[in-house]
C-alpha positions in Angstrom: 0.0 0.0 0.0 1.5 3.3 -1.2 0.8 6.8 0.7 1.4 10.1 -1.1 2.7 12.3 1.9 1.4 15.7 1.2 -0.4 14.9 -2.0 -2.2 18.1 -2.1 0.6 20.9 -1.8 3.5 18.8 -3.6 3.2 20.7 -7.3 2.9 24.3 -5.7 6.2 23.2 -3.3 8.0 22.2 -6.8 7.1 25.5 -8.2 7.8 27.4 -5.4 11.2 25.4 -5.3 11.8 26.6 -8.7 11.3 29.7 -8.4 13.3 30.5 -5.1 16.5 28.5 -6.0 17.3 30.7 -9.3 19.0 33.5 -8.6 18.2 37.4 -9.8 18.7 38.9 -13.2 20.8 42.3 -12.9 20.8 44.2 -16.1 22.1 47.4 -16.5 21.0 49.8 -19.3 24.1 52.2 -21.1 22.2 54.7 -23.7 24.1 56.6 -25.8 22.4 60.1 -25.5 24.1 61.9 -28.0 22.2 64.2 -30.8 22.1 61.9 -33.4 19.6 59.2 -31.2 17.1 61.6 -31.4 17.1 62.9 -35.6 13.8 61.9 -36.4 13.5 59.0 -38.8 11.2 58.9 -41.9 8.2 57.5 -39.7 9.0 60.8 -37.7 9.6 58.4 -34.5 13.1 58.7 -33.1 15.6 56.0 -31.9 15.5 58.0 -28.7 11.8 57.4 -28.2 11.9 53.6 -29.7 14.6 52.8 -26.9 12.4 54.6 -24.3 9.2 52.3 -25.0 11.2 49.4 -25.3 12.4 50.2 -21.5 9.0 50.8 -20.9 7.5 47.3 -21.9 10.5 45.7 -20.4 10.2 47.4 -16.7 6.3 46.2 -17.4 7.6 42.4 -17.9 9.4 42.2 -15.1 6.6 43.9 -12.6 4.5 40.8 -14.2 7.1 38.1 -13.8 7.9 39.2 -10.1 11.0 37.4 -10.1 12.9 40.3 -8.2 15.6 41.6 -10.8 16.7 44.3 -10.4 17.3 47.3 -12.9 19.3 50.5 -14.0 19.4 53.0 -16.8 22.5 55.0 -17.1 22.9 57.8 -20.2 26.3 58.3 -21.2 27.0 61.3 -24.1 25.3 64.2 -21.7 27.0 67.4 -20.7 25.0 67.0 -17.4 27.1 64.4 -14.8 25.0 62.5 -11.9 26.6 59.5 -10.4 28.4 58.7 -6.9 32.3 59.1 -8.5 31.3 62.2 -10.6 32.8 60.8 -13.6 32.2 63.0 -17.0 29.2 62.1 -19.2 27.6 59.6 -17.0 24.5 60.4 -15.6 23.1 57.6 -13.7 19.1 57.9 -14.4 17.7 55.4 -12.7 20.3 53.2 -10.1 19.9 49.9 -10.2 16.8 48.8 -8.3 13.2 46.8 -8.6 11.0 47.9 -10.9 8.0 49.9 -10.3 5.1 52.1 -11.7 7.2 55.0 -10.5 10.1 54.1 -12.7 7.6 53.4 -15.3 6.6 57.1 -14.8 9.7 58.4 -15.1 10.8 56.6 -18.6 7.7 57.9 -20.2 8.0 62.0 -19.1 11.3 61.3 -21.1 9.2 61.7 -24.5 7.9 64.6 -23.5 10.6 66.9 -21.9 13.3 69.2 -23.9 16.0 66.6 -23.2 18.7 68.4 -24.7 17.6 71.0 -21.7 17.4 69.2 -18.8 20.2 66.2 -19.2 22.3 67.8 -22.0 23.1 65.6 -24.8 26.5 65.9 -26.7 26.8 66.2 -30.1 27.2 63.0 -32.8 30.8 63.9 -33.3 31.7 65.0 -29.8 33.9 62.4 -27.9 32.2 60.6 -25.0 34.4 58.5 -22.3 32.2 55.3 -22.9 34.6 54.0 -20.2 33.6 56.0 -17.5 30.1 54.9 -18.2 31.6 51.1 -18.4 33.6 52.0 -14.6 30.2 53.2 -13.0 28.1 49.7 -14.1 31.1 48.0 -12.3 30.7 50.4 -9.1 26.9 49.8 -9.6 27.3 45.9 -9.7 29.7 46.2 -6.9 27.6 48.4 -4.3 24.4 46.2 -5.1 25.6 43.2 -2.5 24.6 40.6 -5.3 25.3 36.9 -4.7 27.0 34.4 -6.7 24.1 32.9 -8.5 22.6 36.4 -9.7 23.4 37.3 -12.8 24.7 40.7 -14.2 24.7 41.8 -17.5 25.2 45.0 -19.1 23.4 46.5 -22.3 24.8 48.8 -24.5 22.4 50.8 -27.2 23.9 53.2 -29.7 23.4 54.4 -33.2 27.1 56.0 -33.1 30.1 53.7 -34.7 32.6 55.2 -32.4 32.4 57.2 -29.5 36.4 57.2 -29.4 36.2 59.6 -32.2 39.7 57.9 -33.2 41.1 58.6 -29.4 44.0 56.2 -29.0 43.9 56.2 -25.0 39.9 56.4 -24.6 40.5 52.7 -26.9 42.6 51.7 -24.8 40.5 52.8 -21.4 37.0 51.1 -22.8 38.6 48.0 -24.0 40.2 47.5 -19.9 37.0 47.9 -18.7 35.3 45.4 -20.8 38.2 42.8 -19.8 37.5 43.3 -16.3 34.1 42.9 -16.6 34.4 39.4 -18.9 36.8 38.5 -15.7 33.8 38.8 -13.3 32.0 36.7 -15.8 29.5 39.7 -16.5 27.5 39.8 -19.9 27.6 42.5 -22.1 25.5 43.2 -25.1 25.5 45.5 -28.1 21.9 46.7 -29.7 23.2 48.7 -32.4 20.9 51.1 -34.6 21.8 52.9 -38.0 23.1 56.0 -37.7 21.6 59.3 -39.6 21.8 59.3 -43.1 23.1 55.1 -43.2 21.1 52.3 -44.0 23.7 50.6 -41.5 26.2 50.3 -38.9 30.0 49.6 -39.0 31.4 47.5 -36.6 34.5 47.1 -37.4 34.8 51.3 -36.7 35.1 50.0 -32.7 33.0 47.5 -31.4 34.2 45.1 -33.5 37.3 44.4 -30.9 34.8 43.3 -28.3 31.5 42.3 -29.8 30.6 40.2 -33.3 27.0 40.0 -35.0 25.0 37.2 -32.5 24.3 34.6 -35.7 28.5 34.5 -36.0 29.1 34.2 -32.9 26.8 31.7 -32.0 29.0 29.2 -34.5 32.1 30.3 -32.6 32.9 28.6 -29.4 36.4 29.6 -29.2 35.4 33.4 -29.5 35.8 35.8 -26.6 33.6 38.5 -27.7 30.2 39.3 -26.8 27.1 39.1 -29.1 26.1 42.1 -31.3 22.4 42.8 -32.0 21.1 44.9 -35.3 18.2 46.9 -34.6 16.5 48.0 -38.0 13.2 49.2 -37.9 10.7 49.6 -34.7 9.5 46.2 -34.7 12.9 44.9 -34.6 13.0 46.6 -31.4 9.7 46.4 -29.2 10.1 42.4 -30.5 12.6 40.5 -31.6 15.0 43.2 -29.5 13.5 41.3 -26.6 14.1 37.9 -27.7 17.2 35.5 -26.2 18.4 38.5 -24.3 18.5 36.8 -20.9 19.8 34.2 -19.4 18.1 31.0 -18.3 18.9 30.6 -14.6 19.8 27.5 -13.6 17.4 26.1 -10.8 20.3 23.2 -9.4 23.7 21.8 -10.0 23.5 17.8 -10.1 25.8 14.6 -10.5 24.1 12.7 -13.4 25.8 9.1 -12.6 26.4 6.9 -15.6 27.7 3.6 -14.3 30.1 3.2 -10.8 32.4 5.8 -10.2 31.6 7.5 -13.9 29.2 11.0 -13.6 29.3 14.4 -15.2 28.3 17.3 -13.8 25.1 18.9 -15.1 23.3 22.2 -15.1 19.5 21.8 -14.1 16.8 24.6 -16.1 13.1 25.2 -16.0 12.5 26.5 -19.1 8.6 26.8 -18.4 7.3 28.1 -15.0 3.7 28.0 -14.3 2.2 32.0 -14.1 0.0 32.2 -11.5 -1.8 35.7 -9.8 0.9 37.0 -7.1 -0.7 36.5 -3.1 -2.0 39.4 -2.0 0.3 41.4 0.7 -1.6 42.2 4.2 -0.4 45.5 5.3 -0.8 47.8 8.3 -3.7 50.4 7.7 -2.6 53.0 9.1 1.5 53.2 8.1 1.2 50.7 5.0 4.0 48.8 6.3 4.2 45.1 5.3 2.9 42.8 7.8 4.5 39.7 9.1 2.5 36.4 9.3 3.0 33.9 12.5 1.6 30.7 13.4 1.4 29.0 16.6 -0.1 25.7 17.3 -1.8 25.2 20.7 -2.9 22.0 23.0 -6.4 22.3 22.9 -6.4 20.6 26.8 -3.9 22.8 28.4 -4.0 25.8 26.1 0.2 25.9 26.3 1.7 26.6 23.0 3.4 23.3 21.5 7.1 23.2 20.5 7.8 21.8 16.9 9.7 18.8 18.8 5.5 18.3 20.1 3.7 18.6 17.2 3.1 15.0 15.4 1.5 13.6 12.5 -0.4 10.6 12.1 -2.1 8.5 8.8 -4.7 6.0 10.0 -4.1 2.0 9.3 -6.4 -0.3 10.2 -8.7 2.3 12.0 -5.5 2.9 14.0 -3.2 5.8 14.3 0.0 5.6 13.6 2.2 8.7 14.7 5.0 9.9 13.0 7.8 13.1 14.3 9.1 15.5 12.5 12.3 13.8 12.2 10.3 10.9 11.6 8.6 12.5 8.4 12.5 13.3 7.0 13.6 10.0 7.0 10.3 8.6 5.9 10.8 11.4 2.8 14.5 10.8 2.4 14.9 8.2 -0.6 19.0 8.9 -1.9 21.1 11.9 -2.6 19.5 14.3 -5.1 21.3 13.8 -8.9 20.6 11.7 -12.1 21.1 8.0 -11.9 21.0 6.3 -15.8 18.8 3.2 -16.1 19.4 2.4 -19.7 18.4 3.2 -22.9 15.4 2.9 -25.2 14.4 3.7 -29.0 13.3 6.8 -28.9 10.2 5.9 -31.0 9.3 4.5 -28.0 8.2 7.8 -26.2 4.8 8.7 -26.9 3.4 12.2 -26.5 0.5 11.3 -23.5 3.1 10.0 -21.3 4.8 13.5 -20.6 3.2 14.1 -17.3 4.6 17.8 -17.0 6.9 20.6 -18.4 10.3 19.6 -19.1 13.5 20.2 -17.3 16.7 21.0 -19.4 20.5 20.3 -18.5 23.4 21.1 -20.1 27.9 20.1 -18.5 28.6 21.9 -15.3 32.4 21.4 -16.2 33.5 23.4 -12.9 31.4 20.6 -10.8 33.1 17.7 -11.8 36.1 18.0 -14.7 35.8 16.6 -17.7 31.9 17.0 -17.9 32.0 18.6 -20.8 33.7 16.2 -23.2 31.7 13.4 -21.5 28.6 15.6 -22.3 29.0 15.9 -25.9 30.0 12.8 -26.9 27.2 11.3 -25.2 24.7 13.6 -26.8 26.6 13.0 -30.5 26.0 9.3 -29.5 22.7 9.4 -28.8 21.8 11.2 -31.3 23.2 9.3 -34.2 21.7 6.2 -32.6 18.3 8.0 -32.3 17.8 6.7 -28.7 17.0 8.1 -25.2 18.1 7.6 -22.2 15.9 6.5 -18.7 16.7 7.7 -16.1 15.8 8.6 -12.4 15.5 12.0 -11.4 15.7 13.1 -7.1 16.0 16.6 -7.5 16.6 17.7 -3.9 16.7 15.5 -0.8 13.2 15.6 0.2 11.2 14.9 -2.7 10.8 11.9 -4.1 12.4 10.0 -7.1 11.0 10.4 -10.6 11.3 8.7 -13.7 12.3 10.7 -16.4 13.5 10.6 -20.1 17.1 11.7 -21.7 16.3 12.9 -24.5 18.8 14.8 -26.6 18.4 18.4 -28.7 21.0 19.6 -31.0 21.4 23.3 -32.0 19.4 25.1 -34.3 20.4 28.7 -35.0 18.1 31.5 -37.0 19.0 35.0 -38.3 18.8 36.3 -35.1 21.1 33.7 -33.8 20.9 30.2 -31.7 17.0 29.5 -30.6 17.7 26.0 -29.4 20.7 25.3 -27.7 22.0 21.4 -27.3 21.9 19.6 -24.6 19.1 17.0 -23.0 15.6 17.4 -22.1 14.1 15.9 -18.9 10.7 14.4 -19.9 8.5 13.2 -16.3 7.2 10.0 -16.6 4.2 8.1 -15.3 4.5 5.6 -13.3 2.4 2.3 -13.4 -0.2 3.8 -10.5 -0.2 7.0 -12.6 -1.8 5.2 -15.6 -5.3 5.5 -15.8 -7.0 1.8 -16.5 -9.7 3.0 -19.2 -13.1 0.1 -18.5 -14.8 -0.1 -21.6 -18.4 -2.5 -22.0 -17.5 -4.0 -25.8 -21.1 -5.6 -25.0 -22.7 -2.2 -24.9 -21.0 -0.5 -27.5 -21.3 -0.4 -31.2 -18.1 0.0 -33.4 -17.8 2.8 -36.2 -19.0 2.0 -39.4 -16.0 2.8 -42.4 -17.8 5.5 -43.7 -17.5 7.0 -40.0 -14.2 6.8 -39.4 -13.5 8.6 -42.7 -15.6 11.0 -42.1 -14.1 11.9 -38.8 -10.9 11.9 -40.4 -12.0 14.9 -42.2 -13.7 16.8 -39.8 -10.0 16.2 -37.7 -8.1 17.5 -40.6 -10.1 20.3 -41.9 -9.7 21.2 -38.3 -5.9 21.0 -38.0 -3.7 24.1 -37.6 0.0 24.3 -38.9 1.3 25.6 -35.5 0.0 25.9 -32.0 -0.3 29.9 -31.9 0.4 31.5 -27.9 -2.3 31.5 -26.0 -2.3 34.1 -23.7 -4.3 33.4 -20.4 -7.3 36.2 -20.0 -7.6 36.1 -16.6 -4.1 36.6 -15.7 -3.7 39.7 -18.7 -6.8 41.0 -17.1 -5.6 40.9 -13.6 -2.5 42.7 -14.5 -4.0 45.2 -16.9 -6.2 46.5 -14.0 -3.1 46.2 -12.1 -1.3 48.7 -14.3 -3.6 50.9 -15.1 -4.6 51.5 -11.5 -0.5 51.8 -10.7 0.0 54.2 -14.0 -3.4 56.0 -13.4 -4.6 54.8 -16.9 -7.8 55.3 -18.3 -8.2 52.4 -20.2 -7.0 48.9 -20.2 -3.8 47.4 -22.1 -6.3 44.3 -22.4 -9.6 44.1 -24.3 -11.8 40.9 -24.3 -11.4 41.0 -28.0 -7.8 40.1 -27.6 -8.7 36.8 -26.0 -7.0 34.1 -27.7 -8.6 31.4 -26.1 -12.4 32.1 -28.2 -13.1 29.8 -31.0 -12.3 30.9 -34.5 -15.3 32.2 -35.5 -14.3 32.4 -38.9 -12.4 29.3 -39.0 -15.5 27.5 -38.6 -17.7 29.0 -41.4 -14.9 28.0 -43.9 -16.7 25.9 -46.6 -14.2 22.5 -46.2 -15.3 23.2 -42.2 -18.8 23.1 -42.8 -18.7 20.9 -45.2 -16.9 18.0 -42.7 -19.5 18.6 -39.9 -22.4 18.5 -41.9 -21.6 14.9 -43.3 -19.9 13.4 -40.2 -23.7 14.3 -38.8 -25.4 12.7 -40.9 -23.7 9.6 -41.1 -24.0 9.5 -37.0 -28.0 10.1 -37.0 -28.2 13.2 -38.8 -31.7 14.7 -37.4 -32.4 11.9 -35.3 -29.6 13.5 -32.8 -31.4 16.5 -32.7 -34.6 14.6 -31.3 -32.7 12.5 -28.7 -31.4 15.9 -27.5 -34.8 17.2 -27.5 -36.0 13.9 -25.6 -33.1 14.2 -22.9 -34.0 18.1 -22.4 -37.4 17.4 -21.6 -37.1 14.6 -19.3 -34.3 17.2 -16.8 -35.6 17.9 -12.9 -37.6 21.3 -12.8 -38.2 21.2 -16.7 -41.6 21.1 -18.3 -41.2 17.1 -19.1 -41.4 16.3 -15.1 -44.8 14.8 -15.1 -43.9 12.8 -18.4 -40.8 11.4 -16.8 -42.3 10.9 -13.9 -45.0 8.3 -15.3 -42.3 7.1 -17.6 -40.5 6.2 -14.5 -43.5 4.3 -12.9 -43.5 2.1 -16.1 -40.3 1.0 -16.2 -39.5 -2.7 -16.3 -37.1 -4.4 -13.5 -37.7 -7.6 -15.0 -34.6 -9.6 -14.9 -36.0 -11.9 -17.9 -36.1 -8.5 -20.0 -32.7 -7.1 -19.0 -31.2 -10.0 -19.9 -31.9 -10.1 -23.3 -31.3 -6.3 -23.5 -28.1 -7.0 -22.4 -27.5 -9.9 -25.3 -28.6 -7.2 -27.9 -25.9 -4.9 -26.3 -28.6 -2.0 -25.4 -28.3 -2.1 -21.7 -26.0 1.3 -22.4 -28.5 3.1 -23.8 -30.9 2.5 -20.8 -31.0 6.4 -18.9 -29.6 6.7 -15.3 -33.3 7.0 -14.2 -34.1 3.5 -15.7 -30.9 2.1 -14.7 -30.8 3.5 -11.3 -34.6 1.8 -10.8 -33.4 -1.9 -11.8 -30.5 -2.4 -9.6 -32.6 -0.4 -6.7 -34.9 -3.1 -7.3 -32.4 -6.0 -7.0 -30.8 -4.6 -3.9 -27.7 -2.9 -5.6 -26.7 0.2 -5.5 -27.7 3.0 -6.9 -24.7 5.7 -7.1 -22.1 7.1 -9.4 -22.0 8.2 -12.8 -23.9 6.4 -15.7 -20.2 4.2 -16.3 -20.8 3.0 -13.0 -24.1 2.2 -13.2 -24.0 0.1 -16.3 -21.7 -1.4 -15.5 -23.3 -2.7 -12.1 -26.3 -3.7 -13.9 -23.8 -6.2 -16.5 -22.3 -7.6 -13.6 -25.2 -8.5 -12.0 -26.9 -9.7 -15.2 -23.7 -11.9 -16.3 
């Protein structure tokens, strides 16, 4: 007999697990103020303004995703200098900090004040010192008391080829800055826009020493430098500008053991966390300060309050307690040390689509966990691959929570225009176990199989149905909740959400296509056609409370409980058609009973007549 200790809570533990072991995402925004961001373009937008609403719908997706990163803008190319060292055109707009309708404010009253006025930007072909702006991120970094496992990166948007302007020692000043940052094992990235009067931007002027175009470097793993982004148009911005930028934080470090005394260290990733509605926050009404929540548990003979060492847990077994202690409940949960153990492998034809119980986990070599992981990694994956198998494997990913059987299977690398959108490594498919397969009971007695016609005919509705890809479904009730959300916090007065934008409603449209209809209609007809429509009718009238009461009700007086005649409805296989009222009066007569769904009661009613 198997128990399930804390059946009921054990998903929102593993999400709440996933979301507390990963650490925080620190970017850092550098904008090159300078005159030339803000010439208006043929659209009579500016890059200025683009950048701004990009910043703007980012600072939004992080308030949503509540994942507490942190975030700063600093301007460098202004006459105007703001930041703790003083250091010449910097001026540090927003330090680096959680994001907030307030910041949200302050990015949009951008587009509407004299810039040049209040921050002072340079001209195109003034010099800036991008290296002082490079020095403050590191003081930022520095003074934010981060921990090892948040991650810091640095993004640089320009339309300018060189803010050296040719200066030799500036060069030389930006490019020791960038190397002490790689040292720290900081990201930084380039969005680069087309300067005024270019269809597009040179490199190799300057950034070429530390940054190549994203799709190259991608197919370079020897390559130091850090990926380069082109930004084009506006769409290439709000978008795509937004796409692959941040890193996917690793939820655990794990020993994946092979066979004795052979493992490789691997890298553990959610790619897919469930989005649920943030829990409310109780605060104190009169100073708005956060309250605390505190639980106590008391004897309910002695009204003492009970140490954790007292408080005990029990499952009954044979109408008898059995007690269990905290330290009890460990054990009892402790099964082996959290990692990967390999089983074997299988064909990977073998793996069927309903078996994948949940989201998968991804892992990729953890080389500074155990040496060598890397190598191992690859060729295993490159083996795998050309054998087109998986792996099984079992899966403890902490101490505490209980072994799963998962699938190796392994991705290779697929790059786009825009760069790599699948990296390679191995995905963790979950597994059922055997008591996790439902055991479908089916009455071949009671039912009738398809005719030929039928099944072709459901074929067609199925593929006149079918859709090349699975579009995003947004969830309604979440963009709702968070559209109110905003425009309460940004004093909007409309919402960012309209039910029209639902993407959950059927395709209206989609369905009045001729092939649609078409499908429908003669699958109907070959099930009953108009004959449906009346059992419908029939099964409408004969509902509690409708106007069919008294009919069903003297229907019900006539119905047979003859064993004789349910026999021989149950040798023409029609005992399934029989309604739960009819059904639920025959075994009431022959001292069965009478609950449950239809299923249940049919078959009841087979068992007693076989």
């Amino acid at each position: 007999m198997a128990f399930e200790w804390q059946k009921d809570v054990k998903e929102e533990e593993e999400e709440d697990w996933e979301s507390a072991q990963s650490g925080k995402e620190v970017l850092l925004v550098l904008l090159d103020v300078r005159s030339s961001l803000f010439t208006p373009l043929e659209d009579g937008n500016t890059w200025f303004n683009t950048c701004v609403e990009m910043l703007v719908k980012l600072l939004k997706s992080k308030i949503i995703a509540n994942d507490n990163s942190l975030m700063g803008i600093i301007f460098f190319g202004t006459s105007q200098t703001k930041n703790v060292n003083s250091l010449e055109h910097v001026y540090e707009f927003q330090e680096l900090g959680f994001p907030s309708a307030h910041r949200i404010k302050q990015l949009r009253e951008l587009m509407t004040v004299d810039f040049a006025k209040e921050y002072g930007s340079m001209a195109s072909n003034d010099q800036v010192s991008l290296s002082n702006a490079l020095w403050h991120a590191g003081i930022a970094f520095s003074n934010a008391n981060l921990k090892k496992k948040d991650s810091q990166t640095i993004w640089i948007l320009t339309n300018n080829e060189d803010p050296t302007i040719g200066n030799a020692e500036e060069c030389e000043r930006v490019l020791k800055q960038f190397t002490n940052h790689m040292e720290l094992k900081r990201s930084i990235q380039l969005f680069y826009m087309p300067p005024p009067a270019k269809e597009s931007f040179s490199l190799s002027s300057f950034y070429s020493r530390m940054f190549m175009e994203a799709t190259m470097l991608a197919q370079d793993d020897l390559s130091t430098l850090q990926p380069a982004y082109a930004i084009h148009t506006y769409q290439e911005m709000m978008e795509e500008s937004l796409r692959k930028r941040f890193r996917k934080r690793r939820l655990t470090t794990l020993s994946w053991t092979i066979a004795k005394g052979i493992a490789i260290g691997v890298e553990l990733y959610a790619l897919t966390v469930k989005q649920a509605k943030p829990s409310p926050i109780n605060l104190e009404a009169e100073t708005n300060s956060i309250l605390k929540t505190e639980t106590k548990w008391l004897c309910d003979e002695t009204g003492m309050y009970l140490t954790p060492e007292q408080v005990k847990k029990y499952i009954e077994y044979g109408k008898q307690r059995v007690y269990f202690s905290s330290d009890d409940m460990v054990e009892l949960k402790y099964f082996d040390a959290a990692g990967l153990q390999l089983l074997g492998f299988q064909p990977k034809s073998l793996l069927k689509d309903h078996e994948n119980l949940r989201a998968p986990y991804f892992i990729y070599p953890a080389e500074g966990y155990i040496e060598g992981s890397t190598v191992a990694f690859v060729a295993l994956l490159q083996s795998m691959v050309k054998k087109d198998v998986m792996a099984i494997a079992r899966l403890i990913v902490r101490k505490n929570t209980p072994p799963r059987l998962v699938a190796i299977v392994p991705q290779e690398e697929i790059y786009d225009d825009q760069g790599q959108i699948q990296p390679s490594g191995f995905n963790l498919i979950f597994l059922p176990y055997v008591d996790d397969v439902r055991n479908l009971r089916a009455d071949h007695n009671s039912q009738r199989d398809p005719t030929l016609d039928q099944v072709d005919a459901a074929k067609k509705v199925i593929q006149s149905l079918t859709i090349k890809e699975v579009p995003s479904f947004q969830n309604p009730e979440l963009q709702k909740h968070y559209a109110s959300i905003q425009a309460l916090a940004l004093n909007e007065s409309s919402l960012a959400f309209d039910d029209k934008d639902d993407t959950t409603l059927p395709d209206v449209v989609g369905f009045k296509r001729n092939k649609v209809v078409s499908a429908l209609e003669s699958f109907r007809e070959l099930c009953g056609g108009d004959e449906l429509a009346k059992d419908n009718a029939k099964r409408k009238a004969s509902t509690p409370g409708g106007k069919g009461d008294k009919k069903a009700a003297k229907h019900n007086a006539d119905v047979s409980t003859d064993l004789a005649t349910w026999k021989k409805l149950a040798a023409s296989g029609v005992v399934a058609k029989k309604t739960v009222v009819e059904l639920k009066a025959f075994l009431s007569a022959h001292g069965q009973s009478t609950s449950g769904k239809k299923d249940e009661l049919v078959n009841r009613a087979m068992a007693l007549l076989h």
